[in-house]
TORPA-4810 file (N, C-alpha, C, O; in nm, 3 decimals):
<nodes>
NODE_1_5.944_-5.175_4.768_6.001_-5.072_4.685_5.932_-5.062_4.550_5.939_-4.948_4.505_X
NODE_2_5.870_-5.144_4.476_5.813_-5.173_4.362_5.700_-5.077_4.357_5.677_-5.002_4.262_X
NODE_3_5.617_-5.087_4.492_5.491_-4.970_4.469_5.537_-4.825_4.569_5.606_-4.810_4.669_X
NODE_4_5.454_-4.728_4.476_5.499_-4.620_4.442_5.441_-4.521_4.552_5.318_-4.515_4.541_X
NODE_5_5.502_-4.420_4.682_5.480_-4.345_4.813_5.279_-4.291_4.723_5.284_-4.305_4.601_X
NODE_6_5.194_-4.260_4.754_5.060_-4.169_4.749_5.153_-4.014_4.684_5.121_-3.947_4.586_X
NODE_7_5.252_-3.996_4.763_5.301_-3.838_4.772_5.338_-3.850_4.623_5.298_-3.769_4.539_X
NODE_8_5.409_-3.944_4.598_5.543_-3.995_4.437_5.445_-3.951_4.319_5.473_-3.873_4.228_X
NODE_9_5.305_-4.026_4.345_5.196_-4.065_4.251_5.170_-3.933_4.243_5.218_-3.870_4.149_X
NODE_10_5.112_-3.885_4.313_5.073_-3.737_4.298_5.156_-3.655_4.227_5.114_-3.634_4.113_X
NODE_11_5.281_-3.589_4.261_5.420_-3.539_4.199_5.416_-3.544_4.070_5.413_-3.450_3.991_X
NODE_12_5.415_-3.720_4.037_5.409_-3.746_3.893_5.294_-3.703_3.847_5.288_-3.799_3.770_X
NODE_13_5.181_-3.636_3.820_5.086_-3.670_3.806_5.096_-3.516_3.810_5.067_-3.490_3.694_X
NODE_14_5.113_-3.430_3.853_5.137_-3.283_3.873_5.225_-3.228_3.770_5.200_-3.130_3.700_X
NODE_15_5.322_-3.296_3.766_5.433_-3.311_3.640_5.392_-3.306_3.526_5.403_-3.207_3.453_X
NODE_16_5.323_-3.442_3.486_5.232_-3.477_3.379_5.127_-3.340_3.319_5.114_-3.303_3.202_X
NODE_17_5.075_-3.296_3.419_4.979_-3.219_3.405_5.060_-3.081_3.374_4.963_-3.016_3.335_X
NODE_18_5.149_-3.009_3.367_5.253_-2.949_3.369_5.287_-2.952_3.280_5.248_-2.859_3.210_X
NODE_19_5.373_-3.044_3.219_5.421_-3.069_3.106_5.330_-3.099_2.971_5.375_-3.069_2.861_X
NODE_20_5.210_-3.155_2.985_5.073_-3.157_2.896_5.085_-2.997_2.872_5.138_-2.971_2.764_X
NODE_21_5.051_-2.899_2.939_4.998_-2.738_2.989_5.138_-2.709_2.864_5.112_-2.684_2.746_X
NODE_22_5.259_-2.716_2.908_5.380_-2.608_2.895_5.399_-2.682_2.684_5.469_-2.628_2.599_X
NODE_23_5.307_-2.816_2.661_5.371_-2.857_2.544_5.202_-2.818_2.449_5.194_-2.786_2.331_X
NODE_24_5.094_-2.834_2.540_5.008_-2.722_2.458_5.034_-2.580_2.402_4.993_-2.528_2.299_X
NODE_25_5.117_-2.530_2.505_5.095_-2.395_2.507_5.208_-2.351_2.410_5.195_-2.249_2.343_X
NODE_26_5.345_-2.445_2.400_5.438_-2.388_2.310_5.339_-2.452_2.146_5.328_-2.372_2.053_X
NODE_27_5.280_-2.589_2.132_5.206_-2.588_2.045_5.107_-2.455_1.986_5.098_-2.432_1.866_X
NODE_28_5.069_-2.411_2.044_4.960_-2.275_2.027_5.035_-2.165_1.982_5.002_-2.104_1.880_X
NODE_29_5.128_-2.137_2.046_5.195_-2.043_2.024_5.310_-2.053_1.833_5.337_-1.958_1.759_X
NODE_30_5.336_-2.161_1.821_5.409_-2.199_1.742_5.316_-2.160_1.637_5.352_-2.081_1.550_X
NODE_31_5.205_-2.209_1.639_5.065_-2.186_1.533_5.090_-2.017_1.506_5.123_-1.960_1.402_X
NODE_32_5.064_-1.969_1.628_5.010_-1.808_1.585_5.149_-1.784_1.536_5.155_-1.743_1.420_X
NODE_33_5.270_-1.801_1.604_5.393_-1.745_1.533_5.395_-1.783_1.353_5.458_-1.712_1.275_X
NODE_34_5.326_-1.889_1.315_5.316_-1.923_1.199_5.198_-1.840_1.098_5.220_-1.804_0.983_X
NODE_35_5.106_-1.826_1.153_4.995_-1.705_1.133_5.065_-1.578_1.131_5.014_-1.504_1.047_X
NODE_36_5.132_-1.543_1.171_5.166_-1.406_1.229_5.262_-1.378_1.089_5.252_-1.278_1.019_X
NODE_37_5.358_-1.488_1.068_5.439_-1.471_0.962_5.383_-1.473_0.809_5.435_-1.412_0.716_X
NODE_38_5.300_-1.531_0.803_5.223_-1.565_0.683_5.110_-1.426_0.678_5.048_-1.397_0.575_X
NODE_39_5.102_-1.372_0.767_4.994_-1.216_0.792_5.116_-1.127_0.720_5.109_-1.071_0.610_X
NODE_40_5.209_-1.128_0.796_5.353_-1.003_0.763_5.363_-1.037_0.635_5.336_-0.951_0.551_X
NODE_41_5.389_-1.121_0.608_5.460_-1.152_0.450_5.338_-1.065_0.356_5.356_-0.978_0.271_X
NODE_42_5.254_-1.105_0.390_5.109_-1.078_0.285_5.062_-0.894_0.301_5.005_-0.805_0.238_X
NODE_43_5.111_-0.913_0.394_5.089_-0.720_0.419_5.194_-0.662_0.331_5.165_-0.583_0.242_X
NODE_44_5.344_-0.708_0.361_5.472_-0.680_0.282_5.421_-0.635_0.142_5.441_-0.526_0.088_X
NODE_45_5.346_-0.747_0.091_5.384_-0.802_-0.062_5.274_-0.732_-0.126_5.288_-0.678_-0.236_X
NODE_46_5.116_-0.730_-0.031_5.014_-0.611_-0.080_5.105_-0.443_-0.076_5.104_-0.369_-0.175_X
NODE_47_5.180_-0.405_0.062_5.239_-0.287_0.015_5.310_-0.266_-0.094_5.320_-0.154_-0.144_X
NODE_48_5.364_-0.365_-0.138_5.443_-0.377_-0.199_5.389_-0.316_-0.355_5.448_-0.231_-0.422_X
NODE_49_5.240_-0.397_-0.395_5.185_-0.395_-0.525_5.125_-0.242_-0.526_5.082_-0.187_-0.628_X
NODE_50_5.130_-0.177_-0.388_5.003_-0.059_-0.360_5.073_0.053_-0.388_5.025_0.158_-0.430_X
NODE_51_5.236_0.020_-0.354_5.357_0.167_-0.348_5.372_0.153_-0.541_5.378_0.255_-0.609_X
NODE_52_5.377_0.033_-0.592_5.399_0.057_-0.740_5.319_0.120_-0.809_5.340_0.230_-0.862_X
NODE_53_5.172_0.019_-0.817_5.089_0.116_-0.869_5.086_0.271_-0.805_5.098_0.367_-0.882_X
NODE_54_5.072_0.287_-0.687_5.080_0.432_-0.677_5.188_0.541_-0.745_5.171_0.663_-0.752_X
NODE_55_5.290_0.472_-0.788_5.402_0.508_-0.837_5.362_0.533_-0.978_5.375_0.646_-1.024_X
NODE_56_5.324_0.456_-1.035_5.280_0.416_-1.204_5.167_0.544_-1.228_5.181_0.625_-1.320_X
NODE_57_5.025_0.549_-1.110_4.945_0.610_-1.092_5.034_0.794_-1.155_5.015_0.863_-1.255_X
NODE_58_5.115_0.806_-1.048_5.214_0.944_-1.026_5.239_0.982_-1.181_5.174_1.067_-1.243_X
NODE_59_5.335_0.913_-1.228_5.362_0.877_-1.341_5.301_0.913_-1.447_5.364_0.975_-1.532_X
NODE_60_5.152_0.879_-1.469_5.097_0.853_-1.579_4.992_1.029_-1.528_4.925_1.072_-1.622_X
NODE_61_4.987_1.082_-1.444_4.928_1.173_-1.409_5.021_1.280_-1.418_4.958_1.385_-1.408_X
NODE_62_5.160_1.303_-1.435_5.236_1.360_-1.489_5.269_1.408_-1.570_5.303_1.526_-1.574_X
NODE_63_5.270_1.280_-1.718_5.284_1.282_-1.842_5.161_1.322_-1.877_5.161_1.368_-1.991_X
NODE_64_5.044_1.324_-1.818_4.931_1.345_-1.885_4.921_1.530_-1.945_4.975_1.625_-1.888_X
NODE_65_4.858_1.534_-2.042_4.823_1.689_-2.087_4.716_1.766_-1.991_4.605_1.721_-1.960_X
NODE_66_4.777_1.901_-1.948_4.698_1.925_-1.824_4.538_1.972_-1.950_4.543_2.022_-2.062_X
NODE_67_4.440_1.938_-1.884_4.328_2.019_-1.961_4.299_2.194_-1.884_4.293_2.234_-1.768_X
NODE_68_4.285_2.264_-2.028_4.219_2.368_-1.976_4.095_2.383_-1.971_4.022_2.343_-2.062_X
NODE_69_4.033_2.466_-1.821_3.940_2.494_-1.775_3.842_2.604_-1.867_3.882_2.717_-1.892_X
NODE_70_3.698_2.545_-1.916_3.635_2.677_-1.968_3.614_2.772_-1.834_3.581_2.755_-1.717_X
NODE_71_3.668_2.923_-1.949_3.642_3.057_-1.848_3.455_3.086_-1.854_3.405_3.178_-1.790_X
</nodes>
């Protein structure tokens, strides 16, 4: 009983290889989900600076004195 069926060894060993695969792959994935969030945030926070100034831009092109055109 101590040593282990050829079929057992194998199984385990299929398993192993399986479970290596399924704990890479949530590893990998965990990465890009971490990339992915750190991409969003940084897109957010550039729109963010691009809608103000464009705003400020509006603003200051508003208040400005229109020039007249020589006829």
């Amino acid at each position: 009983m101590a040593e282990n069926s050829k079929s057992r060894v194998t199984a385990d060993a299929a398993f192993l290889r399986t479970q290596t695969q399924s704990l890479s792959r949530n590893r990998v994935l965990s990465e890009t989900d971490t990339i992915n969030q750190a991409r969003d945030a940084n897109t957010a926070r550039l729109r963010a600076l691009r809608l103000q100034k464009e705003a400020v831009d509006r603003a200051a092109a508003a208040s400005a004195p229109k020039r007249k055109r020589p006829v």
